[in-house]
N, CA and C of each residue as an Amber inpcrd file, in Angstrom:
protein
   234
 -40.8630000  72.5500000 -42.6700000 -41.2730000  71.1660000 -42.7620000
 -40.2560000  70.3440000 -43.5530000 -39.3790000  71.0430000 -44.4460000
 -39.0280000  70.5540000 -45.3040000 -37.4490000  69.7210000 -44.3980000
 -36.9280000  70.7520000 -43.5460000 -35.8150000  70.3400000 -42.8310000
 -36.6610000  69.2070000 -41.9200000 -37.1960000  68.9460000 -41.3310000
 -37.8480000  67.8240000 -40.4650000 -37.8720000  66.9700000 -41.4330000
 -38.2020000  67.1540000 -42.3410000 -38.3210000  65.5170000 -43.4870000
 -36.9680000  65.0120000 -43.8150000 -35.4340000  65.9210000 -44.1470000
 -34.5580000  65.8470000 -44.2430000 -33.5570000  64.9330000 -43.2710000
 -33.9120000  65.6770000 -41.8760000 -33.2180000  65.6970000 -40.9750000
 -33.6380000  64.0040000 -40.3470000 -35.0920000  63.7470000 -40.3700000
 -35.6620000  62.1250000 -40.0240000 -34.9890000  61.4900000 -40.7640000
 -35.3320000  61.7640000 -42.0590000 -34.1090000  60.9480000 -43.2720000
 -32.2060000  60.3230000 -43.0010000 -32.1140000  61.7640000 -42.7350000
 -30.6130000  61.4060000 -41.8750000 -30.4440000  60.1160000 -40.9750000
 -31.3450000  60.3210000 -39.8930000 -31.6090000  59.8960000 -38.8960000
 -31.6660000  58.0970000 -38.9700000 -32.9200000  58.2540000 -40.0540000
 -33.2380000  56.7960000 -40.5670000 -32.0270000  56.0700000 -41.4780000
 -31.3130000  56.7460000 -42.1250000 -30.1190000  56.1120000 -42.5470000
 -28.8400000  55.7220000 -41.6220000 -28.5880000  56.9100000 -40.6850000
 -27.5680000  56.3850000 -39.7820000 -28.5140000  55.2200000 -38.9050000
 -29.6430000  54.9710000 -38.5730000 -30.0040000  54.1540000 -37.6200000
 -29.5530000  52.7320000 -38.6020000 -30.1960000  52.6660000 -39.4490000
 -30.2490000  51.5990000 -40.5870000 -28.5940000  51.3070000 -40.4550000
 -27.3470000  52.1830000 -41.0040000 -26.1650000  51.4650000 -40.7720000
 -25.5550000  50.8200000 -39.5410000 -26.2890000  51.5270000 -38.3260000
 -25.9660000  50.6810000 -37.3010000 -26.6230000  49.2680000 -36.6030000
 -27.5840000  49.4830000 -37.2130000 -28.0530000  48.1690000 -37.2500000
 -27.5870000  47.3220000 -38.0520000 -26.9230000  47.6590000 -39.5220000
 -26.3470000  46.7800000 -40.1940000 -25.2320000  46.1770000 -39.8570000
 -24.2920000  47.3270000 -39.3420000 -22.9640000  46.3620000 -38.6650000
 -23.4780000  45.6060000 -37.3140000 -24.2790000  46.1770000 -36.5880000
 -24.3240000  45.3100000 -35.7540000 -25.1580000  43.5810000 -36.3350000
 -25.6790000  43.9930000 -37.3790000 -25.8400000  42.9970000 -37.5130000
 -24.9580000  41.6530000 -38.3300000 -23.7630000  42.7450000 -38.9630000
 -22.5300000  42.1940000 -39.4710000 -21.4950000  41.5160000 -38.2640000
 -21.8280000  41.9990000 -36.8790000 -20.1650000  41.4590000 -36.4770000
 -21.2240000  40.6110000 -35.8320000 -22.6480000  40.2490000 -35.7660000
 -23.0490000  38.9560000 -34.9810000 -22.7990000  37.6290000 -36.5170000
 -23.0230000  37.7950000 -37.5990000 -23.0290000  36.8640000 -38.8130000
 -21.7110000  36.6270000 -38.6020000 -20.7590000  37.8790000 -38.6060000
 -19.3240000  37.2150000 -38.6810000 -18.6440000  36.6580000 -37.9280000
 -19.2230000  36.6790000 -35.9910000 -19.3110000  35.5700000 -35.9450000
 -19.5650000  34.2500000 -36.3350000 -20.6290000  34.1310000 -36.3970000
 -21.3860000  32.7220000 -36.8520000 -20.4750000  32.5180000 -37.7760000
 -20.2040000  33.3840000 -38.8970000 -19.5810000  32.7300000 -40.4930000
 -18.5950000  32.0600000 -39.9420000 -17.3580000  33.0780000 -39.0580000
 -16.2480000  31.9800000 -38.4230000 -16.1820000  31.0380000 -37.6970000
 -16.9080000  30.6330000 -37.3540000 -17.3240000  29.7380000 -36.1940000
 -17.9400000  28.4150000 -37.0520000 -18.6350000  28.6700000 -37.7030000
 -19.9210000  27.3280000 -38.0550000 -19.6440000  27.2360000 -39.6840000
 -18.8710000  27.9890000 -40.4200000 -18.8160000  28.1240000 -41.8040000
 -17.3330000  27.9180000 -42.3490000 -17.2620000  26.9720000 -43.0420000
 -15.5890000  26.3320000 -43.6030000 -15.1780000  27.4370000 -44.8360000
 -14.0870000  28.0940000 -44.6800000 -13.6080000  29.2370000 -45.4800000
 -13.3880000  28.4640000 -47.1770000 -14.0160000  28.5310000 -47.9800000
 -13.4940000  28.4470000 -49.7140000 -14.2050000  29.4710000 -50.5490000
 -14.1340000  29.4770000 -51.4090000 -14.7410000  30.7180000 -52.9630000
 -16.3240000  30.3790000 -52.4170000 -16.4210000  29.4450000 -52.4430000
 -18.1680000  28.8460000 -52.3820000 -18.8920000  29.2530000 -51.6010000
 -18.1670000  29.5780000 -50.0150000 -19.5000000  30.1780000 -49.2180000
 -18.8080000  31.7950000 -49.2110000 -17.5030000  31.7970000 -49.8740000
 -17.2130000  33.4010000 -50.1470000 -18.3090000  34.0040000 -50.8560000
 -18.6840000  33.3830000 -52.1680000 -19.8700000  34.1190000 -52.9280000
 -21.1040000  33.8140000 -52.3940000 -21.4260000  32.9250000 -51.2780000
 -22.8660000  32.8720000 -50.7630000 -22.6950000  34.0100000 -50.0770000
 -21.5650000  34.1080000 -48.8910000 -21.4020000  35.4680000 -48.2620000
 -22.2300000  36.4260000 -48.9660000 -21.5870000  36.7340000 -50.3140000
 -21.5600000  38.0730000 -51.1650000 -22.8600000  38.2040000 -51.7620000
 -23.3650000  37.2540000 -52.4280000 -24.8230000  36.9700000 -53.5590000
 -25.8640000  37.1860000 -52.3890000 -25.9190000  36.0530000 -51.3250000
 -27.1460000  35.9150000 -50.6350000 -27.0970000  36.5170000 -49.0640000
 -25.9720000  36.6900000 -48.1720000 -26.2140000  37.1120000 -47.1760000
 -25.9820000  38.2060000 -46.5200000 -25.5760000  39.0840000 -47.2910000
 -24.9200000  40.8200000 -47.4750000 -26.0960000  41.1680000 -48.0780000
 -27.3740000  41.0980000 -49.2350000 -28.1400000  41.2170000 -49.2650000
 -29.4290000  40.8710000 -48.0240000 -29.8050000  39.9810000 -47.9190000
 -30.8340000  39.3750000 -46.7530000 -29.9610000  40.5020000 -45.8490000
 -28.7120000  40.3850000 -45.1670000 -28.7620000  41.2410000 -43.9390000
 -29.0030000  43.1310000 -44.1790000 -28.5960000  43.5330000 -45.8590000
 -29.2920000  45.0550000 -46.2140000 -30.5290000  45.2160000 -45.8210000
 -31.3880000  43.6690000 -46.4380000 -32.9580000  43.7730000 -46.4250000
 -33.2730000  44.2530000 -44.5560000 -32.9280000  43.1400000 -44.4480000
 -33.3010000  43.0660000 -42.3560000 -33.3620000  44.1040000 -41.8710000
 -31.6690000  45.0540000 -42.1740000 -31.6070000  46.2790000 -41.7510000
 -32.1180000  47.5300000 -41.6790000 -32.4930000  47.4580000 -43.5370000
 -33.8500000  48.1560000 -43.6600000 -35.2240000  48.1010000 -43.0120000
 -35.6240000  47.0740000 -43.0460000 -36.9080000  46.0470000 -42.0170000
 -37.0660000  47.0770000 -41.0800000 -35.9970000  46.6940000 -40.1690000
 -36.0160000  46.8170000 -38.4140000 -35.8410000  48.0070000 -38.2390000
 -35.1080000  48.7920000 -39.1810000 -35.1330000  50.2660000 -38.6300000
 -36.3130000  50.8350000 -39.4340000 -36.9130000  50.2940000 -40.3750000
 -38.2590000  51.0850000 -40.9450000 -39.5770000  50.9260000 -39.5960000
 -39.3260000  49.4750000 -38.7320000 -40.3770000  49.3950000 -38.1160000
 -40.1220000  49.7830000 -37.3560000 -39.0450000  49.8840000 -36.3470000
 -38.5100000  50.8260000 -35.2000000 -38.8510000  52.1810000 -35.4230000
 -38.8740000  52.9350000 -36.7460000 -39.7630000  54.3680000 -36.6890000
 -40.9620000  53.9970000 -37.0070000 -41.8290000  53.2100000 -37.4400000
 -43.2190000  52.6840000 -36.7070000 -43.3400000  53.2220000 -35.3000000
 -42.6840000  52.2890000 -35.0390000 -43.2120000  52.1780000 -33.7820000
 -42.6150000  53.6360000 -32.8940000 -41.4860000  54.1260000 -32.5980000
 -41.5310000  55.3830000 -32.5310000 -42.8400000  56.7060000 -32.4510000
 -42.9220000  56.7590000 -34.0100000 -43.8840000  57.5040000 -34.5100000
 -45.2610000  57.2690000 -33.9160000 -45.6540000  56.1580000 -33.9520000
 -47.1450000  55.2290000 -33.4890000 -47.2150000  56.3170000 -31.8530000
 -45.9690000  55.9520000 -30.9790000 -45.8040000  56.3560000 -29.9240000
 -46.7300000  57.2210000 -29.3280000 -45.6940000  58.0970000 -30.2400000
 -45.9710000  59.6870000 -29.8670000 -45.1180000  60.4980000 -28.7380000
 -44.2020000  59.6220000 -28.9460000 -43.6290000  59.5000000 -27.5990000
 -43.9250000  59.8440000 -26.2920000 -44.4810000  58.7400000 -26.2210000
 -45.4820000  58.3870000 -24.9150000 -44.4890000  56.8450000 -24.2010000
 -44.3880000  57.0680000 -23.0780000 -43.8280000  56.0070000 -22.5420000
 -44.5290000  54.7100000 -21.7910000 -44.0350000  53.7050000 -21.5550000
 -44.7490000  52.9380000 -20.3730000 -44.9220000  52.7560000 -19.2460000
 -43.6720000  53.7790000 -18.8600000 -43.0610000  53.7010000 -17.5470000
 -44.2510000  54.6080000 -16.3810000 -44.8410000  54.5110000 -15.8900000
 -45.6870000  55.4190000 -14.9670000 -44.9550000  55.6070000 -13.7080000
């Protein structure tokens, strides 16, 4: 039991980093695009939106094994 708790763990962390970059190269769009480069939105970058996007990442992959798990893996497809 103990390796199944381990091994989900794994699992849930690599899911979590890929959701994070993916959720990094859609912001870094936006940042280049809609956001004027100085120190000022450098440290908003850093203080407020590298955090909020950790949080998200965590979020979506905690509820994505919700919902997983909920499953049972059972599909919709008939």
């Amino acid at each position: 039991m103990k390796m199944k708790t381990m091994i989900e763990k794994i699992i849930y962390v690599v899911f979590t980093l890929f959701i994070f970059m993916l959720l990094w190269k859609i912001t870094s769009a936006f940042w280049e695009a809609f956001v004027p480069w100085n120190y000022k939105t450098d440290l908003i970058g850093i203080f407020v939106v590298i955090p909020a996007m950790t949080a998200a990442a965590f979020i979506l992959s905690s509820l994505s094994f919700k919902m997983i798990k909920n499953s049972g893996g059972k599909t919709s497809v008939k």
